[in-house]
N, C-alpha and C positions, 0 to 999 in steps of 0.2 A: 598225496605227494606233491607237495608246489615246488616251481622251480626257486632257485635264489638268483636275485639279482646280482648280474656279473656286466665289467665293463672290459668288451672284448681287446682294449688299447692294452689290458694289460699283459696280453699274451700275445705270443709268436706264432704266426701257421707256418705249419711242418711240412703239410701234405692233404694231399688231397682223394677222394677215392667217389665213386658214384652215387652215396649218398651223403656224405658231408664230407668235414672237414678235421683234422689234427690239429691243436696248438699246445705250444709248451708254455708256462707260464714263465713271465720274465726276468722275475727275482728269486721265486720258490721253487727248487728242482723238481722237488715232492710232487711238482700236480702240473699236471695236462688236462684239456679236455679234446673230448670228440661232439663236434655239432655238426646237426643235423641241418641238411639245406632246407627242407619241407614238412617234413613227417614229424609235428611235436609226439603223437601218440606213440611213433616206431621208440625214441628217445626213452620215455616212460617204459615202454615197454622190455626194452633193451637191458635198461638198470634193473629190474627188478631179475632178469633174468639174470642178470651178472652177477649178481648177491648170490645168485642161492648158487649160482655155478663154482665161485669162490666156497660158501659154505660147504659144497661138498668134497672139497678138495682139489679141485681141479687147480692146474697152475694158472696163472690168472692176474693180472696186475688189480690192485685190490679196490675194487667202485667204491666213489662216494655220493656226491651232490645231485640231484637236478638243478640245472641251471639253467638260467634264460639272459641274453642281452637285449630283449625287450624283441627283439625281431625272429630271433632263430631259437632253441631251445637241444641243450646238449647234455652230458654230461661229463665229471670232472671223474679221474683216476689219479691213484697213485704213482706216479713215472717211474718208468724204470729208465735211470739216466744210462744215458751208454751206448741203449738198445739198438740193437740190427737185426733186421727180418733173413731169413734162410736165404730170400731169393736175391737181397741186396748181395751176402754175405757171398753170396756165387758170381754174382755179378764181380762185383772187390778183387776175387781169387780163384778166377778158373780152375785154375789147378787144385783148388781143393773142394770142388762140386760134390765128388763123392765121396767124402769127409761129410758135407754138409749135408748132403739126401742121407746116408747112413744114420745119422744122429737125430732128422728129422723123422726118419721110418720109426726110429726107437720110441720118439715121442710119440706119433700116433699110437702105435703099439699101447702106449701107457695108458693114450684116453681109452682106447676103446677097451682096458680090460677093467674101465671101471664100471660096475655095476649100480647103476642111477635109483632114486626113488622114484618110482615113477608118477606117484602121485604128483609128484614138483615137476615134468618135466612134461613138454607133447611128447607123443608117438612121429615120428621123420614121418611115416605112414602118413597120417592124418595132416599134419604140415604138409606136404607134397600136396593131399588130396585136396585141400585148399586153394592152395597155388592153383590148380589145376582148376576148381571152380572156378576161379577170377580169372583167370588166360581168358583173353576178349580175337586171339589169333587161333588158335586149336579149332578144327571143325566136332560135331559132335561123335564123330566116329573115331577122329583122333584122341581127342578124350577117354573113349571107352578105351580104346587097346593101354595107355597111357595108366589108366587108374585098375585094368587088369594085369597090366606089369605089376606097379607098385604090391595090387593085393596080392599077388604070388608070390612076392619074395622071402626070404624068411624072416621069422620075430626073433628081435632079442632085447634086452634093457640095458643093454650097454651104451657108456657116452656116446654121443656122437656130434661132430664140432659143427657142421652144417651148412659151411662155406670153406674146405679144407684147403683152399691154397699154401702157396707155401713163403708167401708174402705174411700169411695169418698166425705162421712161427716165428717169433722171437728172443733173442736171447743176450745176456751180458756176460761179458768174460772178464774176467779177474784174476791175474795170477795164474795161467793158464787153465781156468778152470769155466764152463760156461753153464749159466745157468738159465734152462727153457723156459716161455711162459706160451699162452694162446692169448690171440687179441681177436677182437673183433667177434662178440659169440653170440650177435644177436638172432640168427639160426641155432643155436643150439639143442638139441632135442636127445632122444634115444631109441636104438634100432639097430639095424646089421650095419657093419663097417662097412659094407661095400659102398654103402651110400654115400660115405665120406670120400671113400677111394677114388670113388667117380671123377671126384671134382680134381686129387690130383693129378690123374691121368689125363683130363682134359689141360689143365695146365700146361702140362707137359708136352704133348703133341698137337692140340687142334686149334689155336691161336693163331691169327696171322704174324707175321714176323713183328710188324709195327708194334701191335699191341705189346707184344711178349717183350720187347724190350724199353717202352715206356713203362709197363706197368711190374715188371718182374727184374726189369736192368739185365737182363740174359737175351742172348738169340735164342734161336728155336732151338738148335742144334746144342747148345745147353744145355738148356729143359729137358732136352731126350737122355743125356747123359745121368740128370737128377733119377731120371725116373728108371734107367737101367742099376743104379746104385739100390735107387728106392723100396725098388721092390722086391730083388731077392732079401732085403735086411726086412722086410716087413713080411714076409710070406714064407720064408724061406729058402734056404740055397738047395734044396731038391724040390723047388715048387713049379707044376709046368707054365712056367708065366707065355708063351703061348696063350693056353687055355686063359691063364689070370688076368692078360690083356683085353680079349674076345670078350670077358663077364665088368672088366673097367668101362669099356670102349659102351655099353652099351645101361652102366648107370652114368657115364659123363653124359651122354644124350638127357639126362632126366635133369642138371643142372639147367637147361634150358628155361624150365620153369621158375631159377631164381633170377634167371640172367635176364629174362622177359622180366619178372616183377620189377627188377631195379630199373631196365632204361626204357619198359614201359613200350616197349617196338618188337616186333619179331626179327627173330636172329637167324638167319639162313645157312648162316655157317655153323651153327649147333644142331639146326632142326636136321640137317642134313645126315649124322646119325644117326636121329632118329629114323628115316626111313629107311637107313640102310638094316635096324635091327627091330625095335616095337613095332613096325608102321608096316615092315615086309614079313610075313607069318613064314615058316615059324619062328616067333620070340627066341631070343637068349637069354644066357647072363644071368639064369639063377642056375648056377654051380656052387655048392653050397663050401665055399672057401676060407677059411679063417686066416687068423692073421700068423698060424703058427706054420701056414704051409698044408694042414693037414685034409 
């Protein structure tokens, strides 16, 4: 797979996130790319995984190219013109938060009742257990409790998005009519949903304010309101979200391990979970919870 040569003058940056960069191309609606600040291999890596996630059906703006501007190395997608992320879309229209977590609960819902090849995909298992060898912050004790959470939780081969914020849903509307897609799937893997949950539940509550509204366009007190919508439409409306909070609250601890990989520092405000639930015995958070409530 070689990159093709691109000259970045002829696109627009969009946006920016922790490991690269957005641009819209300046004459062609059709194509955007995402570059990569550092990591050529994540790039590579990335597309290949976004092919086969596309080939399975997943909703998905449709990968093409590797590309390179001789310095950075990214690749090029199909644009969806129009697009607005869920969390911008809350940001825009307070008043219709829970319009937007509803519709995004439904979308989850959809990934995760899809049933993956697994041959095509990792195990989130063995993805986390990685992460987990590479964390250079973890003591070796930390690590054990950490990789005997992971192995107790339950198996399944259902999608799983792998970075689920709600930044990473998208959609365009037409006519009153909106149509989803997921971005950003270079996590993508398959395993119990809870794994994905984790990450919206963190979103939602354990963000300093700052953050939540540079990176989500919402206050905190937003994001709480996303996640009281979100979760009875995902779980159900006789679901004890009590208990469903207690089993989020303690895999959003586990995102730790993506949030370390990307800024490469330890995170005090995540780890900090972790002690309150992996780190202080006895363990939670495997309540073996679907997405149907049941």
């Amino acid at each position: 797979m070689e990159p093709i040569l691109i000259d970045l003058n002829d696109y627009e940056r969009t946006g920016e996130g922790a490991n690269g960069a957005s641009y819209d191309h300046k004459t062609d609606k059709n194509i955007m790319l995402k570059m990569y600040f550092r990591n050529f291999d994540a790039a590579k890596l990335e597309l290949e995984l976004a092919r086969k996630v596309y080939a399975a059906g997943i909703s998905t703006p449709e990968p093409g190219d590797l590309v390179t501007d001789g310095k950075t190395m990214g690749i090029r997608f199909r644009r969806i013109d129009g697009k607005k992320s869920y969390s911008r879309a809350c940001g825009d229209n307070p008043d219709r938060i829970e319009e937007y977590a509803r519709e995004f609960a439904q979308l989850c819902k959809k990934l995760h009742s899809v049933h993956v090849d697994t041959s095509q995909f990792e195990n989130v298992k063995d993805r986390l257990y990685n992460m987990l060898a590479a964390n250079p912050f973890f003591t070796d004790e930390q690590k054990r409790k950490i990789h005997d959470f992971i192995a107790a939780a339950p198996d399944a081969d259902t999608a799983i998005h792998g970075d689920l914020q709600f930044s990473n849903g998208i959609f365009v509307e037409e006519n009153g009519i909106r149509t989803p897609y997921f971005i950003d799937l270079g996590d993508f893997c398959y395993g119990y949903p809870m794994f994905d949950i984790g990450m919206v539940y963190l979103c939602c509550f354990l963000n300093e304010e700052a953050w939540t509204q540079e990176v989500f366009h919402m206050t905190n007190d937003m994001a709480k309101r996303f996640w009281y919508a979100f979760a009875p439409e995902y779980f159900g409306f006789d679901a004890n979200l009590e208990e469903i909070e207690k089993t989020a609250r303690v895999y959003a601890g586990l995102k730790t391990l993506i949030i370390e990989r990307d800024t490469h520092r330890p995170m005090p405000q995540f780890r900090a979970i972790l002690e309150e639930t992996i780190f202080s015995p006895p363990s939670t958070g495997h309540r073996a919870t679907d997405n149907n409530g049941d």
